[in-house]
Each structure stands twice: as structure tokens, then as C-alpha cells.
VOPAGU-2260 file (C-alpha; in pm, 1 decimal, decimal comma):
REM VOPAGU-2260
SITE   aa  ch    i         X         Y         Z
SITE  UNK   A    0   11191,3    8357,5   -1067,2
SITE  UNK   A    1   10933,2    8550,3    -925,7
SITE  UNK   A    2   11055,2    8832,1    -665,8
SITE  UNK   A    3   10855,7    8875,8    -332,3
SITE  UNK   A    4   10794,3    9101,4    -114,3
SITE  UNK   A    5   10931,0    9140,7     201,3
SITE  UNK   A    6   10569,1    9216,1     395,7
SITE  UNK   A    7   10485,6    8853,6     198,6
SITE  UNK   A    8   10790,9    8663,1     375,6
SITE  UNK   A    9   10760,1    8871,6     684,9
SITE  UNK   A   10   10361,9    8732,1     661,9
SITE  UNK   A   11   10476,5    8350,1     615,3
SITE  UNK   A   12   10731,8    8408,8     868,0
SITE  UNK   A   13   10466,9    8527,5    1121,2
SITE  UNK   A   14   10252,5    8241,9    1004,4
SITE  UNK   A   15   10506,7    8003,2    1073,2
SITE  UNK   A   16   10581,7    8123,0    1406,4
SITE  UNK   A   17   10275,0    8275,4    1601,6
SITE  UNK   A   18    9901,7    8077,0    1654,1
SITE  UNK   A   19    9816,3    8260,4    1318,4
SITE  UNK   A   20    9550,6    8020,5    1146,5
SITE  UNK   A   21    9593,7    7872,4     760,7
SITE  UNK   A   22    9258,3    8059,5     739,1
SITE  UNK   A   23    9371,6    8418,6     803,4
SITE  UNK   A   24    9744,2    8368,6     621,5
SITE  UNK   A   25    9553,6    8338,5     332,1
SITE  UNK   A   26    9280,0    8611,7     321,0
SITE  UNK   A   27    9608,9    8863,0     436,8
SITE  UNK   A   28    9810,3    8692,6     149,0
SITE  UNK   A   29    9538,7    8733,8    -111,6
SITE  UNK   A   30    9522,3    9088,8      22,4
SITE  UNK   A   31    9982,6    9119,2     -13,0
SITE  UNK   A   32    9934,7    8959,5    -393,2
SITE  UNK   A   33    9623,1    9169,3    -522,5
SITE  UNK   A   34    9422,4    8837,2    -625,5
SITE  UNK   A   35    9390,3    8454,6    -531,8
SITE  UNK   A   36    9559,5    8314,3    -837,5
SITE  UNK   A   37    9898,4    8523,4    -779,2
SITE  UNK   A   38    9875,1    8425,7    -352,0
SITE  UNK   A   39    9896,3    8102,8    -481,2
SITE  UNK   A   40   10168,6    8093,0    -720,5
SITE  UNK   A   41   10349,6    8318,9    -399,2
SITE  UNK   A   42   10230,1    8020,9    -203,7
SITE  UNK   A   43   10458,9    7773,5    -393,7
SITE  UNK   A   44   10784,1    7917,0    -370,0
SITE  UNK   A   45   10689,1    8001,4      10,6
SITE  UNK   A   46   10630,0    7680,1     127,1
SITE  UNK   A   47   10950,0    7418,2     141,6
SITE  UNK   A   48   10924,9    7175,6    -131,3
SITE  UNK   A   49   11072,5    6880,6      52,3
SITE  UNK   A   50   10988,9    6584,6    -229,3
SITE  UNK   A   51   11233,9    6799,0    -400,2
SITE  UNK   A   52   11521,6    6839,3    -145,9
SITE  UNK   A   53   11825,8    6834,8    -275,5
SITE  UNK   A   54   12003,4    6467,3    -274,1
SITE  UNK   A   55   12277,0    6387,1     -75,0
SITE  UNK   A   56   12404,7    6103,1    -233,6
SITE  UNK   A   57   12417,3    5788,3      21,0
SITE  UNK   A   58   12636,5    5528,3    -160,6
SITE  UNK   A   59   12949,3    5618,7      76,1
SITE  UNK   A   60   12750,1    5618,5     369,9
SITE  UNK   A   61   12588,2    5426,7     642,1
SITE  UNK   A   62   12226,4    5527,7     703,2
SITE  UNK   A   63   11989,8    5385,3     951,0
SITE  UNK   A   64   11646,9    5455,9    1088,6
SITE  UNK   A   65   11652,3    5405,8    1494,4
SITE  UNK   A   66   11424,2    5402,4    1840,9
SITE  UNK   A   67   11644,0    5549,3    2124,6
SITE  UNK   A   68   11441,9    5622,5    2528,2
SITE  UNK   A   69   11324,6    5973,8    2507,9
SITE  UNK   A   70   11187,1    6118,2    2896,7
SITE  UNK   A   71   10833,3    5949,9    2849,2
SITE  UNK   A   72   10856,4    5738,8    2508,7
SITE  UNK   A   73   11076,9    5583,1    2239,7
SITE  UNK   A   74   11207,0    5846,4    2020,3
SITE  UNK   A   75   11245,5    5785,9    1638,5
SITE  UNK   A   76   11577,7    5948,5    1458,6
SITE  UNK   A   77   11794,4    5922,9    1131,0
SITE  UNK   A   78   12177,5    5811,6    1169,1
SITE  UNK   A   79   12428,8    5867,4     876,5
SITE  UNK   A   80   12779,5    5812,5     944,7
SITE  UNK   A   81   13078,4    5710,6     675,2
SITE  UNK   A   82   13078,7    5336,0     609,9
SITE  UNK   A   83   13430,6    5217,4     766,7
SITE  UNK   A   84   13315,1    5073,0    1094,1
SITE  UNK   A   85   13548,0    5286,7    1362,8
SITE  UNK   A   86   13442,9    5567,2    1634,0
SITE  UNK   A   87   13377,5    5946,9    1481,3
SITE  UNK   A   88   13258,1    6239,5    1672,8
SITE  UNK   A   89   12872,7    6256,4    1667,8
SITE  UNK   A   90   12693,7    6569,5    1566,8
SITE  UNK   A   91   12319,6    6603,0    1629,5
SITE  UNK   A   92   12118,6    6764,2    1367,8
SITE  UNK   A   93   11792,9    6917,4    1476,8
SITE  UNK   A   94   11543,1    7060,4    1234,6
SITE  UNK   A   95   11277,5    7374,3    1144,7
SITE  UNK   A   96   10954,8    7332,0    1318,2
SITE  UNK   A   97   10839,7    7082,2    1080,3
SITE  UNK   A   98   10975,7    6751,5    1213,9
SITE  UNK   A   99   11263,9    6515,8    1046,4
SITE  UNK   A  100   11160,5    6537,9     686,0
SITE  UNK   A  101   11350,3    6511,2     339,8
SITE  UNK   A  102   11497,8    6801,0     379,0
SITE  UNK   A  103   11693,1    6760,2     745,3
SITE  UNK   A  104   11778,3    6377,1     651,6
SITE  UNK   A  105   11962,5    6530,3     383,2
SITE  UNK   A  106   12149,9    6792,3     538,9
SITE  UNK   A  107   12231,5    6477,1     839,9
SITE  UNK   A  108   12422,0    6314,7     508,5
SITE  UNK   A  109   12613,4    6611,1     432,9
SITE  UNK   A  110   12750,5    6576,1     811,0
SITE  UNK   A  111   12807,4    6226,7     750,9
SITE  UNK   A  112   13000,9    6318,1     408,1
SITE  UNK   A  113   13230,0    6575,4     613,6
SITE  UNK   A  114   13347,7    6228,2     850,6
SITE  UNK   A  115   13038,7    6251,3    1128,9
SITE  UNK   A  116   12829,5    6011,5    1335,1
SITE  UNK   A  117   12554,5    6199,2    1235,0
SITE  UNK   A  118   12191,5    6208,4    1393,4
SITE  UNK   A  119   11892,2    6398,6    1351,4
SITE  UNK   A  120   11582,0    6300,4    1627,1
SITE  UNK   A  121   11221,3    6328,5    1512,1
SITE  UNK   A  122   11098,3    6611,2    1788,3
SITE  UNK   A  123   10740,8    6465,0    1688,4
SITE  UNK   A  124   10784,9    6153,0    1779,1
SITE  UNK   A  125   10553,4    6155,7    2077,4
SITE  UNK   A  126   10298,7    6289,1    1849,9
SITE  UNK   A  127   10300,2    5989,7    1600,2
SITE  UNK   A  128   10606,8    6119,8    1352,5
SITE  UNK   A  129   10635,3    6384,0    1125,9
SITE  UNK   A  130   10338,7    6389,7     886,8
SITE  UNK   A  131   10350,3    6444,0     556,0
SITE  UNK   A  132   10194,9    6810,8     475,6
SITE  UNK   A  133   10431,0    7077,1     610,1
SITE  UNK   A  134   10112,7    7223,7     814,2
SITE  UNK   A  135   10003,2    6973,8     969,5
SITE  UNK   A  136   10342,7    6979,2    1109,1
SITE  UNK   A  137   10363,8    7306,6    1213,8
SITE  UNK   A  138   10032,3    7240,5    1407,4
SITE  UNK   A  139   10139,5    6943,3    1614,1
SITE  UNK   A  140   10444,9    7136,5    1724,2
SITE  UNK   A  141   10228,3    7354,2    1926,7
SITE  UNK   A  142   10104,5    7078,9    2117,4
SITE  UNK   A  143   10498,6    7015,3    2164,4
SITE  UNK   A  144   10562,1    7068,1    2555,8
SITE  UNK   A  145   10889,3    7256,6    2535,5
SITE  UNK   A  146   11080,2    7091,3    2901,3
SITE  UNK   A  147   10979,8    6747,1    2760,8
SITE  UNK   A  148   11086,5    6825,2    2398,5
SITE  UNK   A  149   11452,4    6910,7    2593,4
SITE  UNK   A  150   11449,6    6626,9    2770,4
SITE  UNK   A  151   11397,9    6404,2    2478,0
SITE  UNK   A  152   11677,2    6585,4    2325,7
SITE  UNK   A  153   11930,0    6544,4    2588,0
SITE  UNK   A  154   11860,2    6159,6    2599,8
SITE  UNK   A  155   11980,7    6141,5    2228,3
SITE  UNK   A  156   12342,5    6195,9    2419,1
SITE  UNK   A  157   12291,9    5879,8    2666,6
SITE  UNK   A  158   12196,5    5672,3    2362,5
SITE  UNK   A  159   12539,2    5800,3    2151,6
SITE  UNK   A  160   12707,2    5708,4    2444,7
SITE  UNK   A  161   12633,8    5361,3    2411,2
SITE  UNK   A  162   12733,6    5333,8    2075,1
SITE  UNK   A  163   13038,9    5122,5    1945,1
SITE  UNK   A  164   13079,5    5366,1    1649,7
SITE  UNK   A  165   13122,2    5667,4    1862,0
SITE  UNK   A  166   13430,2    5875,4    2028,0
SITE  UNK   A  167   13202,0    6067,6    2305,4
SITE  UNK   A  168   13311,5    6370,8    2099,3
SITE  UNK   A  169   12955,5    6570,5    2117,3
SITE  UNK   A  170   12797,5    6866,2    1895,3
SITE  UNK   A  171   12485,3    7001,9    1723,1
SITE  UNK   A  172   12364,9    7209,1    1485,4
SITE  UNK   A  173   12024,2    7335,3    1485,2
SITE  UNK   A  174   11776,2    7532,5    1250,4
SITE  UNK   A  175   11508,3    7773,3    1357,6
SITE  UNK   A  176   11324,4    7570,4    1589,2
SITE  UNK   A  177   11597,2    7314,2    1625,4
SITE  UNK   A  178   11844,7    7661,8    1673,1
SITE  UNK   A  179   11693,1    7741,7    1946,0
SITE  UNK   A  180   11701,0    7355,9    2100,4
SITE  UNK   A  181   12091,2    7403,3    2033,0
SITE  UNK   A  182   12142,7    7666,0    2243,2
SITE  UNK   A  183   11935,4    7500,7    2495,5
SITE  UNK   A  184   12159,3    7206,4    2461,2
SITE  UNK   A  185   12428,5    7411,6    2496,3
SITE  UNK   A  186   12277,9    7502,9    2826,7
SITE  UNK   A  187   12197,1    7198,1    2986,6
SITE  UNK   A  188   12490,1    6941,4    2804,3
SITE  UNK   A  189   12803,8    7006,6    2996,9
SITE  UNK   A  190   12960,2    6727,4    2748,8
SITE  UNK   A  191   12829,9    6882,6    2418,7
SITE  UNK   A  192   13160,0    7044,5    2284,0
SITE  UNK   A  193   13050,2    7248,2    1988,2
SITE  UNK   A  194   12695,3    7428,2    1933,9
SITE  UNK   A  195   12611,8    7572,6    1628,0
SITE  UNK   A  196   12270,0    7780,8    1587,8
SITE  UNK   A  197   12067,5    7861,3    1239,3
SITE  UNK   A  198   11899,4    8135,3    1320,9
SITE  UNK   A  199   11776,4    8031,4    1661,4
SITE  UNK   A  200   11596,3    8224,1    1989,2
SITE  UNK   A  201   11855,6    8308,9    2270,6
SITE  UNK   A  202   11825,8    8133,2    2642,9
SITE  UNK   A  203   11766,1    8372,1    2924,0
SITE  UNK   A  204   12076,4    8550,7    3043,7
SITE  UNK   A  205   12079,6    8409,3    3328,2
SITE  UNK   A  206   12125,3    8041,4    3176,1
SITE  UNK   A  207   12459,8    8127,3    2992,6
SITE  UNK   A  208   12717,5    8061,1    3223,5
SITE  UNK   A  209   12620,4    7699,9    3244,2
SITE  UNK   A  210   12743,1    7681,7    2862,4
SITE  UNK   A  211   13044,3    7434,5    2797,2
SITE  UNK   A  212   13045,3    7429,8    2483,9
SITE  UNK   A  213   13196,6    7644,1    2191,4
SITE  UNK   A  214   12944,2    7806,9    2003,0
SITE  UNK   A  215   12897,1    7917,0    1616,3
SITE  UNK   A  216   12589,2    8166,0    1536,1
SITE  UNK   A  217   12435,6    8194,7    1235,7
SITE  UNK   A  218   12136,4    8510,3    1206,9
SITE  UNK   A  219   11973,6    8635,8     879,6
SITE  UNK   A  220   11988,8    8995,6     848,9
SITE  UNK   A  221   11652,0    9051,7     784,2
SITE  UNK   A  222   11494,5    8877,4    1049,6
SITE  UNK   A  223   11366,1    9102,3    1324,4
SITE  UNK   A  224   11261,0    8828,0    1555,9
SITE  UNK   A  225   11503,8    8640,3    1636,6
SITE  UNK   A  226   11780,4    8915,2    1579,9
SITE  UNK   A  227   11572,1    9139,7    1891,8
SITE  UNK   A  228   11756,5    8866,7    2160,6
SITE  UNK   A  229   12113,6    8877,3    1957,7
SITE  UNK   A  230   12302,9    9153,8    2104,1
SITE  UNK   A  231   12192,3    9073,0    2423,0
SITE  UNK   A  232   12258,3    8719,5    2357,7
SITE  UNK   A  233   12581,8    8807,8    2282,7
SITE  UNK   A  234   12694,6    9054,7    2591,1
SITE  UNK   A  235   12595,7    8757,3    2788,2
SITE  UNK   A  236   12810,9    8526,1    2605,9
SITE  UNK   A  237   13111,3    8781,5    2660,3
SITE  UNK   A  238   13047,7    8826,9    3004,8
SITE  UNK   A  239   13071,9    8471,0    3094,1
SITE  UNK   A  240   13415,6    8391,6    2936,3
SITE  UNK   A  241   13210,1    8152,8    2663,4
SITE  UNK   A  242   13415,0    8092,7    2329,1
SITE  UNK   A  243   13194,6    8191,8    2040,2
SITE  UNK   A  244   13130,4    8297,7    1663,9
SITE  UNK   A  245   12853,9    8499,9    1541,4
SITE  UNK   A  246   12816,6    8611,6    1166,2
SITE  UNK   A  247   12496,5    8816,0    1047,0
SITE  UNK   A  248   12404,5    8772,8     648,3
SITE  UNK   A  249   12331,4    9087,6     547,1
SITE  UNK   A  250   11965,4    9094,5     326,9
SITE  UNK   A  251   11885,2    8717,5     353,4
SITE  UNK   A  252   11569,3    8626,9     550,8
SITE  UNK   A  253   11525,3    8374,7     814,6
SITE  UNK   A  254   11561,3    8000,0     693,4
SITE  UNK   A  255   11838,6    8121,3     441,6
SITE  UNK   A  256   12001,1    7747,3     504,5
SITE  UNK   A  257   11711,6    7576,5     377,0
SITE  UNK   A  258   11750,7    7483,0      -7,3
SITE  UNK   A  259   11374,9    7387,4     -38,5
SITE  UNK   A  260   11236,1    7733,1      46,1
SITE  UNK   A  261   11212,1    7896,8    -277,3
SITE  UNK   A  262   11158,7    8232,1    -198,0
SITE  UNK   A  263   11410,3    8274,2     153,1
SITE  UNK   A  264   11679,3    8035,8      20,2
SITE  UNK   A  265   12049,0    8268,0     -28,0
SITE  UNK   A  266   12274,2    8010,6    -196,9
SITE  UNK   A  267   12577,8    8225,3     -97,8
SITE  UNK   A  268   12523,7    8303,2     231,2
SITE  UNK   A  269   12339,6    7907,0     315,1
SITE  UNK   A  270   12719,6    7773,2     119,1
SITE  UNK   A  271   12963,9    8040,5     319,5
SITE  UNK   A  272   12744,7    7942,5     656,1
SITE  UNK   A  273   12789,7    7582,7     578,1
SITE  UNK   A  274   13184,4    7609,7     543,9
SITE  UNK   A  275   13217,6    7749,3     843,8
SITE  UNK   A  276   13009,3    7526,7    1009,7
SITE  UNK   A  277   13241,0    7205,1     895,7
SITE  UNK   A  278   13540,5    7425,8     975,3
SITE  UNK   A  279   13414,3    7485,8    1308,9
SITE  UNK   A  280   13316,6    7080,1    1417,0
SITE  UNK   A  281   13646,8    6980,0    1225,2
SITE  UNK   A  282   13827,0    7279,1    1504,9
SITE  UNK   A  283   13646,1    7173,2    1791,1
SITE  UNK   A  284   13512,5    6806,1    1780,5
């Protein structure tokens, strides 16, 4: 497999992230690779691949596509729980900056598999849905207004409430942009029991005694930007009594978890991560 650079991943990373256009990522990106042909092969094991997301097979499983009452709108989500109709704990699974895609429905069946009411809201749904290139995506999340994105996300807990099939047992587990939604769940749920956080930005201080919940956090060693709020993050948590669990993976980038990014997936560390995760819900939900 070809072996990139760090400056390349620290460029898609930034790309990603900040109001950096298609158009300049990919004059600084020729510039990284030395010519057009090789930016483009870099391109391809950059970008997530998510018609080739890993399968999570369904046949045990109960999968549904559903509208719940977001603040303003109907919000669209994916539900996977196992098939024997009784109540399980519901974890909500909340994805990257590029909407509910292949990818996040099939890491919502591998918390079905592990004995979960499982679902993962579409954070685009006001915006039409997730559409089907990656940066198009990426685009209509910055159009995203951040208090009404929450809000949407804390009405997925009113609509689990009203479900036959669940015990009012409440967690999450977020990625990147849905890490950072986690913690802000974990801010502004006083039911959710158990947070866990891919590699997500930290709430202000000042937010972090309102925590309930028990939280797991995930960071990637090499990833300067979200790693500049963890220690602070962290002497926060301490200071306000809050039961937590924080693991750095030493020399895996940002977006380790995510088995469709070629070139920043760490099967190791995204496998150890996951384990813990399950360990953790099974603990605390």
C-alpha cells in the first residue's frame, strides 16, 4: 500500500475541517505529491470509500429507516436492534461530518450485534439528506447551525422514549464531528448514562459539571487539533467528580475508527478502541 505523508493527512485533515476550498486542497496536494497523477492516486486512499464499507451482516437483526420531530423538522435516522421483540438499552450513533452514510449504518449494526437498540440520526436532514459525494457533504455541514443541530439531537431521546422496544437505558458514541455532539450530549442529557467520544472537540469548562453521564475518550495521537483541548478537557472532568476513561493511540491519525479511510485507518488501535467501547456500554448501560 502506498505510505503517506504526514503533511498529506495533516493537509486532508485541514481540508476536512477549516473553509479550505476543493480548489486550493488540490493545487497544495499536487504541490505534497510532486505531480497531478500521484495527488490523485494519494487522493484515493484519502478519501473514505463508503460503497466499500465493510458489511455488517443484517440477517440477525432488525433494521429500519425512520422520521422522528427534530426542533424545526422531521429528522431521518437508521435503527438496528437484535430481532427478539423485548426492551434493550439504546445507544445513539452519530457520525464524521459527512452525514449517515454506508459507513455509520454499518458501525449502528455492530451495536445492534453487541445486544443494542441502536440509532444513528441523519444530522443533514434539514438540508435534504446526506448526498452521495463525500464533498458535497462536507459542504452542507457548514451551513449546519450548530444549537439547532443539538437540539435535533437531543429530540432523538424523546422519540426512544416512546418506544416499546426500549429500557430508557441511554448512551452514544460519536465520531469526529458526531464526537464532539457526544460530549455535547453529555452536557445537556441528564438521562444519557454513558458517552463515548472518537476523537471529538471538548465543551467549554465551564459546561462540565452539568455531565451525568460516564464517559469513554478515544484521541489519535497524532492529531494536534483536537488533542490541544484534551488535557484541559480532562482537569475539568477531574475537578467535577465526573467518572471517565481516556486512552490516546499512540501514531494513529484522526479518524483511526473509520475502516473506509485508506490511508488514517489503524486496524489495531480502531479493534482495541472498539472493545472497550462494548465493554464500557455492557458496564454502564
Amino acid at each position: 500500500m502506498l505510505m503517506l505523508d504526514q503533511k498529506i493527512i495533516n493537509l486532508y485533515d485541514e481540508y476536512t475541517h477549516k473553509p479550505l476550498t476543493r480548489k486550493d486542497f488540490m493545487v497544495r496536494l499536487v504541490q505534497l505529491a510532486g505531480s497531478t497523477t500521484a495527488a490523485l492516486s494519494m487522493l484515493a486512499l484519502l478519501e473514505s470509500g463508503c460503497s466499500t464499507a465493510a458489511k455488517t451482516p443484517s440477517d440477525e437483526l432488525m433494521t429500519e429507516r425512520i422520521t422522528y420531530p427534530g426542533g424545526k423538522g422531521d429528522m431521518q435516522a437508521y435503527v438496528a436492534r437484535p430481532k427478539p421483540n423485548k426492551k434493550y438499552a439504546a445507544v445513539v450513533v452519530i457520525h464524521e461530518n459527512r452525514g449517515l452514510n454506508a459507513h455509520i449504518e454499518d458501525v449502528t449494526r455492530r451495536v445492534a450485534r453487541a445486544g443494542y437498540l441502536a440509532i444513528a440520526p441523519n444530522a443533514l436532514s434539514p438540508l435534504g439528506g446526506t448526498p452521495a459525494n463525500e464533498d458535497d457533504a462536507r459542504k452542507l455541514f457548514t451551513e449546519l447551525k450548530p444549537e439547532e443541530s443539538l437540539e435535533n439531537f437531543i429530540k432523538v431521546f424523546d422519540y426512544l422514549g416512546n418506544r416499546k422496544d426500549c429500557n430508557d437505558h441511554f448512551g452514544c458514541v460519536g465520531f469526529c464531528w458526531g464526537g464532539a455532539m457526544s460530549n455535547r450530549l453529555a452536557v445537556n442529557v441528564p438521562a444519557l448514562k454513558a458517552a463515548v467520544v472518537f476523537y471529538g472537540t471538548q465543551p467549554v469548562a465551564a459546561d462540565v459539571p452539568k455531565i451525568k453521564a460516564a464517559l469513554q475518550l478515544h484521541y489519535a495521537g497524532i492529531d494536534e487539533r483536537v488533542n490541544a483541548g484534551m488535557v484541559d478537557y480532562e482537569n475539568a472532568l477531574k475537578a467535577s467528580g465526573i467518572r471517565f476513561e481516556q486512552y490516546q493511540y499512540e501514531g494513529v491519525n484522526h479518524a483511526f475508527h473509520n475502516d473506509t479511510s485508506t490511508a488514517r485507518y489503524n486496524e489495531a488501535a480502531a479493534k482495541l478502541a472498539w472493545q472497550r467501547t462494548l465493554a464500557f456500554f455492557d458496564r454502564e448501560l
